[in-house]
N, C-alpha and C positions, 0 to 999 in steps of 0.2 A: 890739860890741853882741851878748846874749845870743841876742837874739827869734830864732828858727826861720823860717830864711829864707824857708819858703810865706809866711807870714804877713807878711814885713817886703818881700816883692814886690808883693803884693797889697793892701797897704795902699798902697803910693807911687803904683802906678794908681792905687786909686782917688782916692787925693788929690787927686792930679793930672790927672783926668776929669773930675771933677765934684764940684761941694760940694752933695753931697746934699741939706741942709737947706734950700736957697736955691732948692730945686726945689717946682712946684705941691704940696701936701700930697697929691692923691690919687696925685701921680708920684711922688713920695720914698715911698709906702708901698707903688706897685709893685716902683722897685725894689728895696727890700732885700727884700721876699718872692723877687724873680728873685735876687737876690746869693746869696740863702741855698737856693733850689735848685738854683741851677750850681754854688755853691762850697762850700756847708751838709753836716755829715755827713747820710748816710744809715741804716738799718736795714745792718746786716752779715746780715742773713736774714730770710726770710718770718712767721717766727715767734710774730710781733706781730699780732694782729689791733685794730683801732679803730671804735667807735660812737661817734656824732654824736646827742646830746642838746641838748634847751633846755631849761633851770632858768628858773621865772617870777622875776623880782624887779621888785616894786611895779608899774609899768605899760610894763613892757617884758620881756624876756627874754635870757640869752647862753646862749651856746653853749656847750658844751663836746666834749671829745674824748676818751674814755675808750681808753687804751692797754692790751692785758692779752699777757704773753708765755702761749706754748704752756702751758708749763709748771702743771700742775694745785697745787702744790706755793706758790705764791707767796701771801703773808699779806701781805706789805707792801705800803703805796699811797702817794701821791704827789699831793699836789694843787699842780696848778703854775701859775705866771703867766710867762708870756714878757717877755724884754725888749723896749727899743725906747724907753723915756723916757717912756713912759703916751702916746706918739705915734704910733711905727709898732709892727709887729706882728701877727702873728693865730696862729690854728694853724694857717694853712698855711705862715706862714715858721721855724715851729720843728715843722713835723710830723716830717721828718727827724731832729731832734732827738730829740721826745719818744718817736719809735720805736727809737731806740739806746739812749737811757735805759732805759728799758723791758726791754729783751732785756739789756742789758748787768750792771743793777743787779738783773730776776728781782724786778723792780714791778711793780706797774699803777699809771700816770700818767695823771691827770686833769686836761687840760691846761684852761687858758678862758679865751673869748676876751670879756674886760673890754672895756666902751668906753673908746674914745682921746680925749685931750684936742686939740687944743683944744675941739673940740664937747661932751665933757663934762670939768670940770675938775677938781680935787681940791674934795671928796675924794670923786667919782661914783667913780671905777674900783675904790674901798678899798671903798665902797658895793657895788659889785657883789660883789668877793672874798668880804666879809664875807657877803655870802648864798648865795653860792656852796659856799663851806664850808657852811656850819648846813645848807644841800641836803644836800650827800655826807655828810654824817655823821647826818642826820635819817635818810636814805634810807637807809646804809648794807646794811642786810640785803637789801634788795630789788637792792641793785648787787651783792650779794654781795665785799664789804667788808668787814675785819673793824676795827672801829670804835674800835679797841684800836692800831690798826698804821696810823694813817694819819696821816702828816706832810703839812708844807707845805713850798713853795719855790720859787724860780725863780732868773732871771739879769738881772741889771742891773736893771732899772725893778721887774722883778716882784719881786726879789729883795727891793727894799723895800716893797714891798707884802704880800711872806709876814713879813715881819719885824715890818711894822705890827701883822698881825692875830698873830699869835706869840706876841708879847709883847702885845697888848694896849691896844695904847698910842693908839687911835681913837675915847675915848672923849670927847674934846673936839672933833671933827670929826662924831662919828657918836650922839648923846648918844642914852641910852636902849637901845642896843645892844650885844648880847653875843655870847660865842662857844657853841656850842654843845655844842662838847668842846674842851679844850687839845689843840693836835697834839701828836702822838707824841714828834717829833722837827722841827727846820728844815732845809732844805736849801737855800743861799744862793751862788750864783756871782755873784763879781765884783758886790755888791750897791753898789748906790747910796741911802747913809743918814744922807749930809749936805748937800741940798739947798743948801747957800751955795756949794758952788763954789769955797773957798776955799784948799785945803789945797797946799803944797809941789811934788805930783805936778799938780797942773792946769799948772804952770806945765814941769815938767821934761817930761812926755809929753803936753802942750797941743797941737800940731800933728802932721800925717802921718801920725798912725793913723786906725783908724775908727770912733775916739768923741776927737775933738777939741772942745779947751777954748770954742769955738762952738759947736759942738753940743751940747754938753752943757748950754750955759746954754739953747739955744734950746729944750731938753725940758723943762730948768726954768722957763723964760718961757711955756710953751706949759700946764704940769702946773697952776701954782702960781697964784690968783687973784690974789695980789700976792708980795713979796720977802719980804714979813714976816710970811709963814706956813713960809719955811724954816727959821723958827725953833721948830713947833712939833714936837712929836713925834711926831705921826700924822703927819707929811711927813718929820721927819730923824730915825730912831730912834736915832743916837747920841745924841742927845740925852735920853734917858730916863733917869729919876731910880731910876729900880731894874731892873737887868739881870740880877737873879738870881732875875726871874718867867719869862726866856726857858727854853723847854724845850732839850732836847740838842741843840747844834748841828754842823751838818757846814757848813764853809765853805770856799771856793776864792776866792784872790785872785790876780789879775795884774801884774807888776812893769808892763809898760810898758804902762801905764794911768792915763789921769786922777784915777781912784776907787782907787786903790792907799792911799794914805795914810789915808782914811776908813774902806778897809776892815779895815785892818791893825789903827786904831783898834778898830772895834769889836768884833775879837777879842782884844783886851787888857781891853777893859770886861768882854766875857763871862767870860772867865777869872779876871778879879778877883774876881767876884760869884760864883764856883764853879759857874757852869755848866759841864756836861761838854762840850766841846769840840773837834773835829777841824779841824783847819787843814792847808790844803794852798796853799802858797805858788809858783806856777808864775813862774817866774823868766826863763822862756823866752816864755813869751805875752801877746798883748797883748788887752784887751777886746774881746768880741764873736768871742774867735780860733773859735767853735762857728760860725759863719758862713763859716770861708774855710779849712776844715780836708778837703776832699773829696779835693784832689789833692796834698796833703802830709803823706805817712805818718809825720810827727815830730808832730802838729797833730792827727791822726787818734790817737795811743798817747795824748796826752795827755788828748782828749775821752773815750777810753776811759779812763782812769785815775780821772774826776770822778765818771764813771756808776757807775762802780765804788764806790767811794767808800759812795753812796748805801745799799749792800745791804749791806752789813756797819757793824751798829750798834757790832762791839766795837772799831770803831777807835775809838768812841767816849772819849775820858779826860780825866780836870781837869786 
């Protein structure tokens, strides 16, 4: 076995602790925010400063978390959705995150904190995203922005959630709504883009990590207001009948992962369709490895390596 052994320790605790999912919903979403502050990268320096905004949408409002490095020099932005299955989640359990991105990739990252299903269900959270952007890019000048250089993206749940609004493809969930400007670019870690659950990898890395083929359905059951909206494409963007409206994308996928074979997929659709393209295929990690990377510096080069990724568009190619 390839997996980097921080990761393949700390995965069989937790397996072996506790099935998260089958914990009270307001305890399962303490602790992965605690997992992902004892175990979650951090900032590598102070360098990062963050404000805490509310964007109105319709009769409520979210949060967000705007990340900006030192650096006077930075033009690119980042608007990001955290994973978690549209279940757990916030920006405190990827603030460590989005302040490494941030420093690492010489962005500012716009992280938001979407509501969770099950209290709100598909397609609330695409609902939020969707106005969340049209904010940051409406606002733009006043964030000091430049509204030319801001993509979208996230990891796992959100990841299909920047892909939804990306491509466009929310128009049968969200009828009547638009985007405000095309993102720049996507940035997708280990995204989740075919809600059925069905692929080769659910079954080969189905148990002992920490996104098992149980859990995964139970974000599914939790997202999805029945089975037979996994079939649309505002919920499984694989499924999208024109892939060559996605703007450039940057993607990361993990061998020992559920969502492996889905992902893999949908950078073969991209590529067919002549979108430009970066893939980065970690062959050593497993989903969610940005959660359990603090005290294993093989898990730490590779979280650096994604952020990386981000700030340099010429890896960009078809």
């Amino acid at each position: 076995m390839k997996l980097i052994l921080g990761q393949r320790i700390l995965c069989a605790v937790i397996s072996m602790v506790v099935s998260l999912h089958k914990l009270p919903l307001a305890g399962f979403r303490k602790v992965f925010d605690l997992l992902n502050r004892l175990l979650g990268v951090t900032a590598s320096n102070k360098s990062v400063s963050s404000r805490d905004l509310m964007v109105p949408v319709g009769d409520h409002q979210v949060a967000i978390r705007i990340y900006r490095p030192a650096s006077s020099a930075v033009t690119r932005s980042l608007v990001f959705f955290h994973g978690g299955g549209y279940v757990i989640g916030s920006l405190d359990s990827h603030d460590g995150f989005c302040q490494r991105l941030a420093h690492k990739a010489q962005i500012n990252v716009i992280a938001v904190d979407y509501r969770l299903a099950p209290d709100c269900k598909f397609p609330g959270p695409l609902e939020d995203g969707l106005a969340v952007w049209n904010w940051v890019i409406d606002n733009a000048q006043s964030l000091q922005l430049d509204p030319q250089e801001i993509g979208i993206g996230g990891d796992s749940a959100g990841g299909n959630l920047a892909a939804v609004l990306s491509m466009q493809l929310f128009a049968e969930s969200l009828p009547g709504k638009t985007l405000s400007a095309v993102p720049a670019f996507q940035w997708l870690l280990y995204p989740m883009v075919d809600f059925r659950g069905q692929s080769a990898s659910y079954e080969k890395y189905g148990s002992g990590l920490l996104l098992s083929k149980p859990v995964a359905h139970f974000f599914r059951d939790s997202y999805l207001n029945n089975i037979a909206e996994a079939q649309q494409v505002s919920a499984s963007p694989l499924f999208a009948n024109d892939f060559s409206v996605a703007p450039d994308t940057i993607i990361v996928t993990a061998e020992y992962d559920v969502l492996r074979d889905e992902g893999l997929a949908f950078v073969d659709q991209l590529r067919r369709a002549g979108v430009a393209v970066s893939h980065l295929h970690l062959d050593d990690c497993t989903h969610g490895f940005i959660s359990l990377a603090k005290f294993s510096p093989k898990s730490r080069q590779r979280v650096d390596e994604i952020c990386a990724m981000v700030g340099r568009s010429s890896m960009l190619s078809s």
